[in-house]
N, C-alpha and C positions, 0 to 999 in steps of 0.2 A: 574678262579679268584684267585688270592693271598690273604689266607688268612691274616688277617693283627693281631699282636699279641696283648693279653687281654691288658686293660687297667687299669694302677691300679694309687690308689692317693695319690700324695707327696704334700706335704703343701698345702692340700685342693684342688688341682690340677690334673687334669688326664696326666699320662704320659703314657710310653711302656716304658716295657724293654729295656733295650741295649741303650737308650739315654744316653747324658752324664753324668757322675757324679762326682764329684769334690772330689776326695781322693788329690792326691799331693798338689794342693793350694785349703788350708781350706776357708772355707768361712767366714769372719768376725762371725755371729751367732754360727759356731763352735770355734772358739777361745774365744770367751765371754762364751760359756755353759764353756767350757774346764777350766777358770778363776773362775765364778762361783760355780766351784765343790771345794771343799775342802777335801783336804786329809786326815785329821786327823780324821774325821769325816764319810767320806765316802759319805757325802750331797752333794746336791745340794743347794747354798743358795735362800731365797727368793721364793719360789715355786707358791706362791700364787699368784705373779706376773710376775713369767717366760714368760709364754705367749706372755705375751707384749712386756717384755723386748728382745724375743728372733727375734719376728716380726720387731722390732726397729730395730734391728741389721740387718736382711737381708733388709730391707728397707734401711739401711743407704749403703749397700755394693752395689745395685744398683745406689743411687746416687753418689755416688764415682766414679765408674765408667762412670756415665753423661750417665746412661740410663732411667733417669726419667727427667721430667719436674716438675716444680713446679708454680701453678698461688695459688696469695691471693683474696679474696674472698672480698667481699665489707663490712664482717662482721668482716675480719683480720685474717680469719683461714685460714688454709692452704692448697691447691688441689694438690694431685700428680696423674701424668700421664704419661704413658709410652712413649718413644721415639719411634717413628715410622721404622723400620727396626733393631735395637738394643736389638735385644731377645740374653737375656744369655744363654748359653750353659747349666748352672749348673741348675739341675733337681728345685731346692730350687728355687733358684733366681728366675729361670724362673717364677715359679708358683707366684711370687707376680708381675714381669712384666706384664704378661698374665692378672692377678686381676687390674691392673690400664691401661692396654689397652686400648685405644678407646673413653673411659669416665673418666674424672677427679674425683678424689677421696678423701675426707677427710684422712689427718694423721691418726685421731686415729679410722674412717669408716677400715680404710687398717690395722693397727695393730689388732684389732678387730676379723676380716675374716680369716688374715693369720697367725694369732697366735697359735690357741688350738691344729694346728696337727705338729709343730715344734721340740716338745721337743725328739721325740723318735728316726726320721731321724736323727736328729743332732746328737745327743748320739751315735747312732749306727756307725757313720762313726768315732766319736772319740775312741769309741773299735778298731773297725778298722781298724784305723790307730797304736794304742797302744799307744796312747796318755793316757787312762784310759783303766782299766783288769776289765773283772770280776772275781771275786772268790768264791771258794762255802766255805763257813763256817755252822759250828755248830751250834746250839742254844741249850741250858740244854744237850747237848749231844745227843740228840733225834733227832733235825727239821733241814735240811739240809735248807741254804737261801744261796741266792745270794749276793756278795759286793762289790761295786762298790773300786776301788783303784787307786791311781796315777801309771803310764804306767811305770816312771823312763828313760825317753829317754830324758827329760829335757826340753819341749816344752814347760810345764806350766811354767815353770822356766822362761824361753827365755820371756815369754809374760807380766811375773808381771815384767820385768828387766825395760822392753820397758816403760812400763806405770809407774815405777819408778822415771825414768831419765827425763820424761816429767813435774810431779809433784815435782819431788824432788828436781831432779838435776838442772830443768828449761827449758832444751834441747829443741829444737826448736823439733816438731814431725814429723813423716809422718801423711799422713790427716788420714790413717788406727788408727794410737796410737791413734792418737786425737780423735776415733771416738771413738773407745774403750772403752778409760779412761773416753771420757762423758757420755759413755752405763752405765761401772760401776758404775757411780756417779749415774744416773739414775734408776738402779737395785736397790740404798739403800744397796746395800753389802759394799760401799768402807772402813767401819770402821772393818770391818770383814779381814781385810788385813793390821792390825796396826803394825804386828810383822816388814814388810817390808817396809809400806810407812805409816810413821807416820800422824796419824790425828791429824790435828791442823790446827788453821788456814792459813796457808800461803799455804799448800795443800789445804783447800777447795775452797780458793781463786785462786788457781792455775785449779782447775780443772774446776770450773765454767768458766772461762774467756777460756778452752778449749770448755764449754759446749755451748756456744753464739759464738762458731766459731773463736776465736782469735787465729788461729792456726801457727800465724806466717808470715811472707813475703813469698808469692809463694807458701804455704802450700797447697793451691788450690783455685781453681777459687771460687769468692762470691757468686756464685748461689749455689754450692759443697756446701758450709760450712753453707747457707743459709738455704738448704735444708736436711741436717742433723742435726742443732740445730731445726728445725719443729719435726722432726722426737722425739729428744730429750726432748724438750717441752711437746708434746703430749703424749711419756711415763711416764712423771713426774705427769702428769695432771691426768694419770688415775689409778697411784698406789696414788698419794692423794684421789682420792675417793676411791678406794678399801679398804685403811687403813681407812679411816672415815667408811666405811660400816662393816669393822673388825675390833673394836679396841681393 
């Protein structure tokens, strides 16, 4: 008999070695961590609510690609459920496909589940890739620490450009920006990003009407954008209770 190798778990999910893993095309949830991090600072913003917002994000990258279903509920929330034969390759993905397989699922039931083991795989492929370094600094001269820093390959750059020109510029998106830009808005970070895209009203006005799907002619299909402003909804809904329970 073949042995068959250990099993170990990625976003709450059991995988094996050697499956695939998504370094050359980032996964939506690594672009949003990678936006989220702040340079100057060496942060990550919003922590208290990552979780969700990171679970948001790969949830939305599945339904982009039209591997989940969406039914409304007689109460008006939202069920996602995986597409039958449409398992992602991406170790990530996979494991929130697999969590909505078979049985229809609440948005914020699936953010919830596949949120609390996200933040460290994500990270780890954006080292990486050298998108973000770590580095060892000092403290009092004594305690050697760790610090997170910008890669300098220009990726972050490329990404606030994108979500710029959406906001700013007006540019019609791809549904990827569009998802994005409405992640951010949903993170609560997007005033954390003034130096480049001004907050004011015609940006928040601009990003909510990404965030309810108005992503333009052909941007994507109405179910797509449907079931990504659920998705967006249901992170908003549950960092207002977080902040009510933290204030």
């Amino acid at each position: 008999m073949t042995q068959q190798p250990e099993a170990r778990l990625v976003g709450g999910q059991a995988t094996t070695p050697g499956e695939a893993r998504n370094v050359d095309n980032p996964t939506l949830a690594e672009d949003l961590l990678l936006l989220l991090f702040q340079p100057d600072s060496g942060t990550i913003v919003g922590e208290n609510t990552l979780f969700y917002v990171l679970a948001g994000a790969v949830l939305a990258d599945v339904a982009l690609e039209e591997r989940v279903t969406t039914t409304t509920t007689w109460s008006g929330t939202m069920n996602v459920q995986a597409v039958e034969g449409r398992e992602p390759a991406d170790e990530i993905l996979r494991s929130a496909w697999n969590y909505v397989s078979g049985k229809p699922r609440g948005v914020q039931d699936v953010l919830a589940a596949i949120g609390p083991t996200l933040r460290e795989p994500l990270l780890e492929r954006l080292i990486a890739r050298g998108d973000i370094r770590e580095v060892s600094r000092k403290v009092l001269g004594l305690f050697h620490t760790t610090a997170l820093v910008d890669g300098g390959n220009g990726r972050r750059a490329g990404l606030l450009s994108g979500i710029r020109a959406a906001l700013v510029d007006r540019t019609e998106p791809t549904p990827r920006v569009a998802a994005l830009a409405a992640l951010v808005w949903a993170s609560g970070a997007l005033p954390q990003f003034h130096r480049d895209i001004p907050w004011n009203s015609a940006v928040i006005t601009r990003v909510q009407e990404l965030e309810r799907g108005v992503w333009g002619a052909g941007a994507a299909t109405e179910a797509v954008s449907r079931t990504v402003n659920a998705i967006i909804v249901g992170i908003v809904t549950v960092a207002a209770t977080l902040g009510a329970r933290n204030p």
